[in-house]
DSSP file (Angstrom, degrees, kcal/mol; ACC not computed):
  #  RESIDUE AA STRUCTURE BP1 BP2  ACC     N-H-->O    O-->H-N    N-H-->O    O-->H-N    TCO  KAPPA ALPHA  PHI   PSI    X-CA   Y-CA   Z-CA
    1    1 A X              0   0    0      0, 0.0     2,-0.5     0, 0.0     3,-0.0   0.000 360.0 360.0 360.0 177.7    7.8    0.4  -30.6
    2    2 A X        -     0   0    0      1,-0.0     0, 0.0     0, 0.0     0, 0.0  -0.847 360.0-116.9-104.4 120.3    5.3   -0.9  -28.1
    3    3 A X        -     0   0    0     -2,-0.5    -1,-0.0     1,-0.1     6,-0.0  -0.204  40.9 -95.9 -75.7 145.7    3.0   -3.6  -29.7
    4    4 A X        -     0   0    0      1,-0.2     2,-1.4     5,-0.0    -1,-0.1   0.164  38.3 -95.8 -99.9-168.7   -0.6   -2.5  -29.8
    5    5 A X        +     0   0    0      4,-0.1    -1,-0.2     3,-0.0    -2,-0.0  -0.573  63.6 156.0-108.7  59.6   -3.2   -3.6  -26.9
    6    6 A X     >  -     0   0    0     -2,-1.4     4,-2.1     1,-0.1     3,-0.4  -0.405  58.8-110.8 -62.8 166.1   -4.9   -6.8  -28.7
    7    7 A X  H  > S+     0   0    0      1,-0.2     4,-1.2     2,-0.2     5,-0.1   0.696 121.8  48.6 -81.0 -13.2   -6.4   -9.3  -27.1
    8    8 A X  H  4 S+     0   0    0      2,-0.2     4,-0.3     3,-0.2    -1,-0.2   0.375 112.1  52.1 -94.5  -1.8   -3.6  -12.0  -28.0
    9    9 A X  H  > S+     0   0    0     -3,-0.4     4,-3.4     3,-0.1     3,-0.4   0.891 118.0  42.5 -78.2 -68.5   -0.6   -9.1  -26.8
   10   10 A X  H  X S+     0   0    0     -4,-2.1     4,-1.7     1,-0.2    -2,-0.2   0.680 113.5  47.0 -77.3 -25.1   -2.7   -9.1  -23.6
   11   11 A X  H  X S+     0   0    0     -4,-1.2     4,-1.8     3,-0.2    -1,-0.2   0.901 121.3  41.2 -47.4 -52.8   -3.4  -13.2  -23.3
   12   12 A X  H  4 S+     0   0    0     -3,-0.4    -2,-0.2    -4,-0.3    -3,-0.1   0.978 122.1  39.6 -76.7 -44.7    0.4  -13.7  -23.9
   13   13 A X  H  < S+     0   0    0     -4,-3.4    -2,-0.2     1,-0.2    -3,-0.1   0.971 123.3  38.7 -57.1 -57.6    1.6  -10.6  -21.6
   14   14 A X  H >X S+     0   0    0     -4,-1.7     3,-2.9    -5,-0.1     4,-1.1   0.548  80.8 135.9 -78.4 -13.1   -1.1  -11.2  -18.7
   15   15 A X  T 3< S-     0   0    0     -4,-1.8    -4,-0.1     1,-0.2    -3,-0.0   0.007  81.4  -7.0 -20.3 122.0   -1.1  -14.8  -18.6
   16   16 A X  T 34 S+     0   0    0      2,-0.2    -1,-0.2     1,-0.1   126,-0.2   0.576 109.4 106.3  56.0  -9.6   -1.0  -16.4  -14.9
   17   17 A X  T <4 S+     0   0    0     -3,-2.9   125,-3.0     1,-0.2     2,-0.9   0.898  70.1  56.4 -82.8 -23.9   -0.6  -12.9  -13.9
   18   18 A X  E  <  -A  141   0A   0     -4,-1.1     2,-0.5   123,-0.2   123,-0.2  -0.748  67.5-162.7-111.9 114.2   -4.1  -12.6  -12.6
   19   19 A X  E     -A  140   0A   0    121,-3.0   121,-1.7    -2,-0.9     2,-0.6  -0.725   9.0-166.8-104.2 143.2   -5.7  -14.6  -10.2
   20   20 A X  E     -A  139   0A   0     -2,-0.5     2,-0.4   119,-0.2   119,-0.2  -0.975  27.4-129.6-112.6 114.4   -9.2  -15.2   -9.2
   21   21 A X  E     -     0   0A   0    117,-1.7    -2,-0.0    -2,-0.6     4,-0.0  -0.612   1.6-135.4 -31.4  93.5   -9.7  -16.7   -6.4
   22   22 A X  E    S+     0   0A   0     -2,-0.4     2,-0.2     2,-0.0    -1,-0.1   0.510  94.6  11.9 -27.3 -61.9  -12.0  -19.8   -5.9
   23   23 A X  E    S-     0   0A   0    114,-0.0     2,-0.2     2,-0.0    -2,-0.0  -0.867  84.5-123.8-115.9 152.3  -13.4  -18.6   -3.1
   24   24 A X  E     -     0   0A   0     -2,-0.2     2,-0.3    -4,-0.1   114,-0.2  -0.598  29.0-143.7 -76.1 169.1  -13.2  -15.4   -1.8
   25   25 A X  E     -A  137   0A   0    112,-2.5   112,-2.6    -2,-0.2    -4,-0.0  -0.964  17.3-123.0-151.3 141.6  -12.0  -14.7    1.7
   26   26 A X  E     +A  136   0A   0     -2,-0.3   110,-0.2   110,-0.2     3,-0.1  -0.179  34.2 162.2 -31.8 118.4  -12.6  -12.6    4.6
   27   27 A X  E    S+     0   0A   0    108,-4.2     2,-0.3     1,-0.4    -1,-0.2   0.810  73.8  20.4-108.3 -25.2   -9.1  -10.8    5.4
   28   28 A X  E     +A  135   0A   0    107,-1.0   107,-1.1     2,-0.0    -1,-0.4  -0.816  57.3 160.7-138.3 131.2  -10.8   -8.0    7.6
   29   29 A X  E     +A  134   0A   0     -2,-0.3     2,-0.3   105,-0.2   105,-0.2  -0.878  16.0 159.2-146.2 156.6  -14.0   -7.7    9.4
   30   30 A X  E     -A  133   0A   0    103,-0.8   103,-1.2    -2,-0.2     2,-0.3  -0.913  24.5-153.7-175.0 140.6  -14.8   -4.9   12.6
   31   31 A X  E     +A  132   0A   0     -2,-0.3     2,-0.2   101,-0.2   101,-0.2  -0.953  30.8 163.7-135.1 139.5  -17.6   -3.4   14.1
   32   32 A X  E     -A  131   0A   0     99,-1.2    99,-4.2    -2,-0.3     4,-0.1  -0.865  49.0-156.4-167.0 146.7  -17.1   -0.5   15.5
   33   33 A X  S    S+     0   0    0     -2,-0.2     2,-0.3    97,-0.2    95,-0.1  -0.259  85.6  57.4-144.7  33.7  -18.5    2.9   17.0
   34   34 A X  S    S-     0   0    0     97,-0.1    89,-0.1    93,-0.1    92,-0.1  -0.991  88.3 -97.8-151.1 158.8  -15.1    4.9   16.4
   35   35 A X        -     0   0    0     -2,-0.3     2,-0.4    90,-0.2    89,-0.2  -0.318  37.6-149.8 -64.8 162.4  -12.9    5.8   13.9
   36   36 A X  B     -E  123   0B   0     87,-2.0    87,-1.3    -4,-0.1     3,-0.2  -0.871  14.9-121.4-145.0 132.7   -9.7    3.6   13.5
   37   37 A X        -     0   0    0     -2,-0.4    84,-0.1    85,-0.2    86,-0.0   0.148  43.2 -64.5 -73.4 163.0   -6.8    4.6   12.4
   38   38 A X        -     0   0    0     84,-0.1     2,-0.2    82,-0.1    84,-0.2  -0.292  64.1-176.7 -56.0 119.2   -4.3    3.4    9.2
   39   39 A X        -     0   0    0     82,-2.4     2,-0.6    -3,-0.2    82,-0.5  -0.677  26.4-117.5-106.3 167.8   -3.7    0.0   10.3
   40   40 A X        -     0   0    0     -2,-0.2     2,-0.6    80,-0.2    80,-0.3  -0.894  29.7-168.9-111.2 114.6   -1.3   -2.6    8.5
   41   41 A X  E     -H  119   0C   0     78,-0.8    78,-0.8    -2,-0.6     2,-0.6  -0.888  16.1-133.8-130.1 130.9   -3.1   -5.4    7.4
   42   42 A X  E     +H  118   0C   0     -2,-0.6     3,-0.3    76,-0.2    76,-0.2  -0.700  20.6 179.5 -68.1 100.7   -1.2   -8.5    6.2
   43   43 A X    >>  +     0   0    0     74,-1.9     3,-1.7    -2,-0.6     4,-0.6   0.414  48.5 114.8 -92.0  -4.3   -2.5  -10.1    2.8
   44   44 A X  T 34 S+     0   0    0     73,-0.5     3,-0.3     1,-0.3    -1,-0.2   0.625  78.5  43.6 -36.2 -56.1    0.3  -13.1    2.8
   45   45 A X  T 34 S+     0   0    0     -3,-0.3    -1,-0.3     1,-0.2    -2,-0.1   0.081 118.5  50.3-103.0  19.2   -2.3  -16.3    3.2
   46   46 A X  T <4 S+     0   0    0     -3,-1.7    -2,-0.2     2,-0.1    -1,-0.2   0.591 121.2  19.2-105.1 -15.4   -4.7  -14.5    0.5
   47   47 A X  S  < S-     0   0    0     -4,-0.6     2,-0.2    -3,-0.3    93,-0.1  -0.195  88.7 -94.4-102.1-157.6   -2.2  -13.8   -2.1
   48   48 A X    >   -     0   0    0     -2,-0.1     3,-1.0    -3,-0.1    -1,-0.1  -0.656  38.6 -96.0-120.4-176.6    1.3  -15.2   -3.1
   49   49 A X  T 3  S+     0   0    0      1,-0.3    68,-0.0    -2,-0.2    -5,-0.0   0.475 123.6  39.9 -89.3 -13.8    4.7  -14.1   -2.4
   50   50 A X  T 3  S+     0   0    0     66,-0.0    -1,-0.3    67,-0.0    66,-0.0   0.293  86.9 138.1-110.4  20.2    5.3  -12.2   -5.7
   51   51 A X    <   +     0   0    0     -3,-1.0    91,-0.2     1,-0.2    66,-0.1  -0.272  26.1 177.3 -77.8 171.4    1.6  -10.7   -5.6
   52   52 A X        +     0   0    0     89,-0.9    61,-0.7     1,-0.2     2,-0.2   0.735  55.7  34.2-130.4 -61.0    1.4   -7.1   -6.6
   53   53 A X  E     -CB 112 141A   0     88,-0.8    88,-0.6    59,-0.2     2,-0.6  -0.919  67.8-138.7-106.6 130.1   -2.1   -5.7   -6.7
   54   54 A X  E     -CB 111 140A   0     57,-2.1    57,-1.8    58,-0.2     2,-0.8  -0.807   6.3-149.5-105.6 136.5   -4.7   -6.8   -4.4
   55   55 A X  E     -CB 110 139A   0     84,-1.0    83,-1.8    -2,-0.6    84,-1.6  -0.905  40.9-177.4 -96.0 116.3   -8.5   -7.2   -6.4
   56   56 A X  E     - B   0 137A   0     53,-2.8     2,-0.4    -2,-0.8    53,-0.4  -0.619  32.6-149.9 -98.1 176.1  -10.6   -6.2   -2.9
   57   57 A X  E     - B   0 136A   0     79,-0.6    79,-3.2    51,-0.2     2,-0.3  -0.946  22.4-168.4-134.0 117.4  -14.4   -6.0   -2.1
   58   58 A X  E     -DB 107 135A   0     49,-1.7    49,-2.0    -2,-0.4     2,-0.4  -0.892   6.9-178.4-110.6 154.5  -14.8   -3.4    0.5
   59   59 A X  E     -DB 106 134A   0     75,-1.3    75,-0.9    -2,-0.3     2,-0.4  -0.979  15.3-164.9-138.1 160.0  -18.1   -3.0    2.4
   60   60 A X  E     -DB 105 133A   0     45,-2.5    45,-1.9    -2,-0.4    73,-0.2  -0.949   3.7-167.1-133.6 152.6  -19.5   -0.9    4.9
   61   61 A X  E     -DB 104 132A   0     71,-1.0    71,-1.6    -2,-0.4     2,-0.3  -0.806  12.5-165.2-134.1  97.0  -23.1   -1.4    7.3
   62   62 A X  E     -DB 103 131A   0     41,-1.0    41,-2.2    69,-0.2     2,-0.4  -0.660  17.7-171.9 -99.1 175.4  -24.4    1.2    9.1
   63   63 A X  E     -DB 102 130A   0     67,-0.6    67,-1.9    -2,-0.3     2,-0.3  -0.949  26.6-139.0-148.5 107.9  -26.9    1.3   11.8
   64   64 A X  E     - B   0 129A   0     37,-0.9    37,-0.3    -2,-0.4    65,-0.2  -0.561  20.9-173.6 -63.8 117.4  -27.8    4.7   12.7
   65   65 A X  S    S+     0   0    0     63,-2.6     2,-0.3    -2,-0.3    34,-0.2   0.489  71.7  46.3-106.5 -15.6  -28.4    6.0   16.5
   66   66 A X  S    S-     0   0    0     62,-0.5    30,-0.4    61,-0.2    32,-0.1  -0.681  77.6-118.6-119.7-173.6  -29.6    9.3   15.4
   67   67 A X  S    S+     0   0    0     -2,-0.3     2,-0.2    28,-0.1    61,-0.0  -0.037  79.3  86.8 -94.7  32.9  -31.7   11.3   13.2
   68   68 A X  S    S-     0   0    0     60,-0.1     2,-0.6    27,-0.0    28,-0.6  -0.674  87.9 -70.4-126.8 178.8  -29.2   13.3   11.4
   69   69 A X        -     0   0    0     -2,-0.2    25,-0.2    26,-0.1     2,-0.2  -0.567  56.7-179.5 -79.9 121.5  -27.0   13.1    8.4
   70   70 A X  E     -I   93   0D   0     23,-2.9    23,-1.2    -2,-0.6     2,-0.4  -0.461  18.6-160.1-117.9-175.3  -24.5   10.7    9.0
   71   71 A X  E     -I   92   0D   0     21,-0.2    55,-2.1    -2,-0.2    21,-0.2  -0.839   7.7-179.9-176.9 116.3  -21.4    9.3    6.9
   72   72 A X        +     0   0    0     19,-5.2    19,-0.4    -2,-0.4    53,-0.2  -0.477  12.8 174.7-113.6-158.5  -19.4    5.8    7.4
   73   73 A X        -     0   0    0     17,-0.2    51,-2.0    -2,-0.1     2,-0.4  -0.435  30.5-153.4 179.2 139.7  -16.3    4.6    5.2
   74   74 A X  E     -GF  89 123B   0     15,-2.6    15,-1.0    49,-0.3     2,-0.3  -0.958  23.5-167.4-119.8 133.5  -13.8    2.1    4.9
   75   75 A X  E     -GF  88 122B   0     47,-2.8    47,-1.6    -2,-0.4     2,-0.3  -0.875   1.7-167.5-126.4 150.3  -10.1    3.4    2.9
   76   76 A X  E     + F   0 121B   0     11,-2.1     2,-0.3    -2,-0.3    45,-0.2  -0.966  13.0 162.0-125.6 140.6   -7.3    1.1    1.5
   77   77 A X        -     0   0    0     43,-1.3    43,-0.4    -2,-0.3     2,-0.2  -0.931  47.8 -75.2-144.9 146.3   -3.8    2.0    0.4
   78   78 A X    >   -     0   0    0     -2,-0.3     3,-1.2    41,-0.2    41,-0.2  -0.316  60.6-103.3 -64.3 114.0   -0.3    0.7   -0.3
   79   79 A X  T 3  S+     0   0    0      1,-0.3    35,-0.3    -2,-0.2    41,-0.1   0.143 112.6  27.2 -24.2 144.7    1.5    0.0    3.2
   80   80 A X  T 3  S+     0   0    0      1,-0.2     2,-0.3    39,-0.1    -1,-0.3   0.184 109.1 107.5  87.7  -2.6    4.1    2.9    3.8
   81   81 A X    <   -     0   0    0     -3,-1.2    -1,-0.2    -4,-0.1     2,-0.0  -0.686  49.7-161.2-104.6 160.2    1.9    5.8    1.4
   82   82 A X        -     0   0    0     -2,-0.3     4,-0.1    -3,-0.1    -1,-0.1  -0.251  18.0-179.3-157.2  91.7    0.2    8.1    1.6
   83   83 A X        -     0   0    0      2,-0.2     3,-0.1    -5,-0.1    -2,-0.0   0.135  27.7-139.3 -21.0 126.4   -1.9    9.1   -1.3
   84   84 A X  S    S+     0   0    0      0, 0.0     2,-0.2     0, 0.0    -1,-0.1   0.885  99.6  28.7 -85.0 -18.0   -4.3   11.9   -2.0
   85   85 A X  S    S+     0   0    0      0, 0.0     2,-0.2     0, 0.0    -2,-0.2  -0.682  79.1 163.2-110.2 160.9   -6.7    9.9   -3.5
   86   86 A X        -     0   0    0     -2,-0.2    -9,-0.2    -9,-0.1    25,-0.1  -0.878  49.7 -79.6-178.8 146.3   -7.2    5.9   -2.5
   87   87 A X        +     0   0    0     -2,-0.2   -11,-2.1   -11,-0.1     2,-0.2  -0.250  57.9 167.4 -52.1 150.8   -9.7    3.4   -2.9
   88   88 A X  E     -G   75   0B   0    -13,-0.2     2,-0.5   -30,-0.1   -13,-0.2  -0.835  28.1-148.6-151.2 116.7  -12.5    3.9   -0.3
   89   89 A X  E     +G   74   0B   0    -15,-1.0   -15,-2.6    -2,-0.2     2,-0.2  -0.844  33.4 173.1 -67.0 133.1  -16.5    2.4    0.3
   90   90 A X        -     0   0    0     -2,-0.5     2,-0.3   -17,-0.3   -17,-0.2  -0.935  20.6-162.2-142.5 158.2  -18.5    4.9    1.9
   91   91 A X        -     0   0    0    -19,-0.4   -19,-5.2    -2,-0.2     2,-0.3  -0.967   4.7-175.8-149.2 131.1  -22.1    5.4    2.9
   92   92 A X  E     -I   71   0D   0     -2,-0.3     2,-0.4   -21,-0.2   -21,-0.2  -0.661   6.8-157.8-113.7 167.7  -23.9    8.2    3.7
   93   93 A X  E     -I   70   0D   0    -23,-1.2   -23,-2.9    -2,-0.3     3,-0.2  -0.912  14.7-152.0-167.9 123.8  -27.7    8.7    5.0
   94   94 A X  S    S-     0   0    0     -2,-0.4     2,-0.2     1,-0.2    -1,-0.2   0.939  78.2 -25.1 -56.5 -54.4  -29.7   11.6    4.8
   95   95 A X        -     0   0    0    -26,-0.1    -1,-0.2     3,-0.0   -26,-0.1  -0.739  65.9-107.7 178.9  93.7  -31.7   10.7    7.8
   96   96 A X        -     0   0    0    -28,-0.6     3,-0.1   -30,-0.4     6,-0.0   0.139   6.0-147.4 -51.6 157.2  -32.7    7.7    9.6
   97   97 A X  S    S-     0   0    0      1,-0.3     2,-0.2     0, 0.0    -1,-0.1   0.705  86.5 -29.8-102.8 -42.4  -36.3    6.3    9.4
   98   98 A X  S >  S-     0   0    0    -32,-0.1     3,-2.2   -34,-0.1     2,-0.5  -0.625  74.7 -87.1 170.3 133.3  -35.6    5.0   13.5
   99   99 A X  T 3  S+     0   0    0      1,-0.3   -33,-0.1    -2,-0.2    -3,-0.0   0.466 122.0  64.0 -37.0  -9.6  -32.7    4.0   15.2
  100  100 A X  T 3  S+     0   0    0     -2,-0.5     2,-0.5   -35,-0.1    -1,-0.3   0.335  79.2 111.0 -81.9   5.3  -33.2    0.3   13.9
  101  101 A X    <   +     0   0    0     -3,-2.2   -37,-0.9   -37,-0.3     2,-0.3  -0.642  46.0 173.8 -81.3 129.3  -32.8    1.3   10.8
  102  102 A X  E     +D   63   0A   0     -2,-0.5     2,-0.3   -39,-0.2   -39,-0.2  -0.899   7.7 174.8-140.7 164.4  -29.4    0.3    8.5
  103  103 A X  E     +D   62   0A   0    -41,-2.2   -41,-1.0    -2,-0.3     2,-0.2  -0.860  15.3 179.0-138.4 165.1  -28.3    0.8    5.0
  104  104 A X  E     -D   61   0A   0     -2,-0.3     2,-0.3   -43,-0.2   -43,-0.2  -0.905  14.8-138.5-132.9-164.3  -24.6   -0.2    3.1
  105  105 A X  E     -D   60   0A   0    -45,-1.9   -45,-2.5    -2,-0.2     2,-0.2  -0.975   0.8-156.2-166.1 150.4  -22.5   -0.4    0.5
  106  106 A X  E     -D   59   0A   0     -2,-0.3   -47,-0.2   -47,-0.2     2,-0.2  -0.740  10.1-177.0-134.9 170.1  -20.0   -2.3   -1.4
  107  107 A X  E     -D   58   0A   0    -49,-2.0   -49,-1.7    -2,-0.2     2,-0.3  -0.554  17.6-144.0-170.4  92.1  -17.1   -1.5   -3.8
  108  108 A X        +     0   0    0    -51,-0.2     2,-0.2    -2,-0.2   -51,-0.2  -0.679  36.1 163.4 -62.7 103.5  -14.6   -3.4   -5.8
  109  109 A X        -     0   0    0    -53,-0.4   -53,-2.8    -2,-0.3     2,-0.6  -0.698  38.6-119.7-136.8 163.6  -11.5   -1.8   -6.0
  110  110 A X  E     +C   55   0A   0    -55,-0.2     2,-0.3    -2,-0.2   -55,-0.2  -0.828  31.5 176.8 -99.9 135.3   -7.8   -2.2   -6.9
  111  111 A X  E     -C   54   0A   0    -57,-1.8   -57,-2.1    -2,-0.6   -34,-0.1  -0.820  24.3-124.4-163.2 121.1   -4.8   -1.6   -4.0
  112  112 A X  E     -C   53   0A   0     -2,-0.3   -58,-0.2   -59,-0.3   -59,-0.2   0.298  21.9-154.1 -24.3 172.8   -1.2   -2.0   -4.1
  113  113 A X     >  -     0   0    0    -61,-0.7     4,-0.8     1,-0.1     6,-0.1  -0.252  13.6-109.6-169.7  78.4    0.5   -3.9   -2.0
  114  114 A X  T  4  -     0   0    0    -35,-0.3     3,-0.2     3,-0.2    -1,-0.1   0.288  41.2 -97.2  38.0 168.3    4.2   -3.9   -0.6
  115  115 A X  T  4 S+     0   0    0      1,-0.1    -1,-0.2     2,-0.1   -64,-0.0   0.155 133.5  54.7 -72.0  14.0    6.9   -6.3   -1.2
  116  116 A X  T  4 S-     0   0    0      2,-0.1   -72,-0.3    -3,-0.1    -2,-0.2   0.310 120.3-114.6-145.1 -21.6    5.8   -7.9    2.0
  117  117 A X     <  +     0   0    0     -4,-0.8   -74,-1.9     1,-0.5   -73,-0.5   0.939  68.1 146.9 120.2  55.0    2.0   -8.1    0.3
  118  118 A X  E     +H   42   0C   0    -76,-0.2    -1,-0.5   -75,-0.1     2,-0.3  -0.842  21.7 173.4-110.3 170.5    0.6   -5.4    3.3
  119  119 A X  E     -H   41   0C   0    -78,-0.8   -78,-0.8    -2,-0.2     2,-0.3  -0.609  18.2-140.2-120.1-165.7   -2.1   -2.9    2.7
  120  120 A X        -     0   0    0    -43,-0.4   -43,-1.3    -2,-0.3     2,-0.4  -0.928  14.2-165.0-161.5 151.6   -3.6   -0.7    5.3
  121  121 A X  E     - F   0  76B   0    -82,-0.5   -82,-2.4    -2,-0.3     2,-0.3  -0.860  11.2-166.3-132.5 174.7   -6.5    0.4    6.1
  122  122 A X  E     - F   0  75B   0    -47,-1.6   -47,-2.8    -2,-0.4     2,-0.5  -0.982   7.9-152.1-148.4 147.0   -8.8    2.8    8.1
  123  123 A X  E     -EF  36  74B   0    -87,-1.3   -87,-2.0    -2,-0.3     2,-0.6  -0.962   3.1-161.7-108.1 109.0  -12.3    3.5    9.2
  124  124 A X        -     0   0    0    -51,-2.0     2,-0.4    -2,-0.5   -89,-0.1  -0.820   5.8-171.1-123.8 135.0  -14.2    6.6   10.0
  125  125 A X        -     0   0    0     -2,-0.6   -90,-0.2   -53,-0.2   -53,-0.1  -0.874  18.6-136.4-109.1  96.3  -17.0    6.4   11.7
  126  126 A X    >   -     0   0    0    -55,-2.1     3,-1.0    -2,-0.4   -56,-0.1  -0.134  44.8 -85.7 -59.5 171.9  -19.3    9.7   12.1
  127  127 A X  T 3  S+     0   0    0      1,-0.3   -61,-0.2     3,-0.0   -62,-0.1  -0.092 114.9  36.4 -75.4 168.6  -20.9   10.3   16.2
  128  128 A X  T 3  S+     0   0    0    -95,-0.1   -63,-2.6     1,-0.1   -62,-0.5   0.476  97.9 110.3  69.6   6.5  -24.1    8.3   16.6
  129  129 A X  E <   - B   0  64A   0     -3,-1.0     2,-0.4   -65,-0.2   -65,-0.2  -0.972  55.4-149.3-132.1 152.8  -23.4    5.2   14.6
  130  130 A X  E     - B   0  63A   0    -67,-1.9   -67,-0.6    -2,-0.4     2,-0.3  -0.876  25.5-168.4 -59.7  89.7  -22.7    1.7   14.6
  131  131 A X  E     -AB  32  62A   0    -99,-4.2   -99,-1.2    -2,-0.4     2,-0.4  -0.564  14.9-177.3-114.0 140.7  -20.4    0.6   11.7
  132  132 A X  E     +AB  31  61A   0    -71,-1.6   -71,-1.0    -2,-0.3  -101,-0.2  -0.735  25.8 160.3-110.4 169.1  -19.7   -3.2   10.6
  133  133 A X  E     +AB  30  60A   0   -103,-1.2  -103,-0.8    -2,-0.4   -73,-0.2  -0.565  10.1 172.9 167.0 148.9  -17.1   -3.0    7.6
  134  134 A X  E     -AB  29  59A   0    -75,-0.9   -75,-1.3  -105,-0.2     2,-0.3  -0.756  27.4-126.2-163.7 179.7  -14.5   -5.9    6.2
  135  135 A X  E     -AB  28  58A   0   -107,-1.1  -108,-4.2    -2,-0.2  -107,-1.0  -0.974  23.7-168.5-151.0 122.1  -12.2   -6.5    3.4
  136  136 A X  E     -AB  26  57A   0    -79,-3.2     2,-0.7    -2,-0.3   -79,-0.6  -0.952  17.8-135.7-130.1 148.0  -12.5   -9.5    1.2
  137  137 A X  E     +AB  25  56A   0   -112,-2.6  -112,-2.5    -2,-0.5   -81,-0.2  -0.824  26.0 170.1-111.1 139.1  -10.1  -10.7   -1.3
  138  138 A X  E    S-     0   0A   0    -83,-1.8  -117,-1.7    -2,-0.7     2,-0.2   0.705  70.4 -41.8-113.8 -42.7  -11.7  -11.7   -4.6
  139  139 A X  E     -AB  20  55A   0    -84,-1.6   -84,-1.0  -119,-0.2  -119,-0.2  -0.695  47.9-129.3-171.8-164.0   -7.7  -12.1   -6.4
  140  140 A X  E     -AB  19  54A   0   -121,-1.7  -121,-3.0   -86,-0.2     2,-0.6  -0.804  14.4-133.1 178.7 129.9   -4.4  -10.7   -6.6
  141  141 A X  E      AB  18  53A   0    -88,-0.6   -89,-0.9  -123,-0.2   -88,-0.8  -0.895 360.0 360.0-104.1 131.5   -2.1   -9.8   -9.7
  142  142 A X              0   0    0   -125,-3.0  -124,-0.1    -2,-0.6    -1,-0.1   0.454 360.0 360.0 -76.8 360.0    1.4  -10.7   -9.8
């Protein structure tokens, strides 16, 4: 039978299998006043060669050019799928205060990753804003 979830099953299974990363690092950064489409983005020199899972921090910053309800987002998924559901930061705003105005949001999330250790990603950017958004890699499980 399958041995029950203790913390010394999960010490001995998960050993070495998860890394945290010293520092994090940037893999991604864009600012942008368009959508962008699923791109393939290469995690190789932030993980290792058997890595599995990628531990991200996504963020989003918008900076609003109108007065309306607006809506920014940054999505991840494992290269070559395509998921109905997938990890995503998004920010929305009722209604800017004056076009100098900005808000974000951050999000710590899990995403697959290839045997080649791609993800991809995409951005959508509603009309009238200015979006910053990046991908940082915190870890990786093997």
């Amino acid at each position: 039978g399958q041995e029950p979830a203790t913390k010394k099953y999960v010490d001995d299974k998960l050993a070495g299998k998860i890394v945290w990363k010293d520092a994090s690092e940037q893999a991604f950064s864009v600012t942008t006043t368009a959508d962008v489409a699923w791109t393939v983005l290469d995690l190789t020199a932030y993980t290792s060669a058997t890595a599995k899972i990628a531990l991200l921090y996504l963020w989003v910053t918008i900076y609003p050019t109108t007065q309306t309800l607006v809506e920014a987002s940054i999505q991840v998924r494992k290269n070559g799928t395509t998921p109905n559901d997938h990890p995503y930061c998004q920010y929305c705003l009722l209604a800017a205060t004056s076009p100098s105005y900005y808000a974000g949001h951050i999000n710590f999330v899990l995403c697959g990753m290839d045997s080649s250790q791609n993800i991809e990603y995409r951005v959508h950017v509603d009309s009238g804003l200015e979006v910053n958004a990046g991908i940082v890699v915190l870890g990786y499980i093997e």
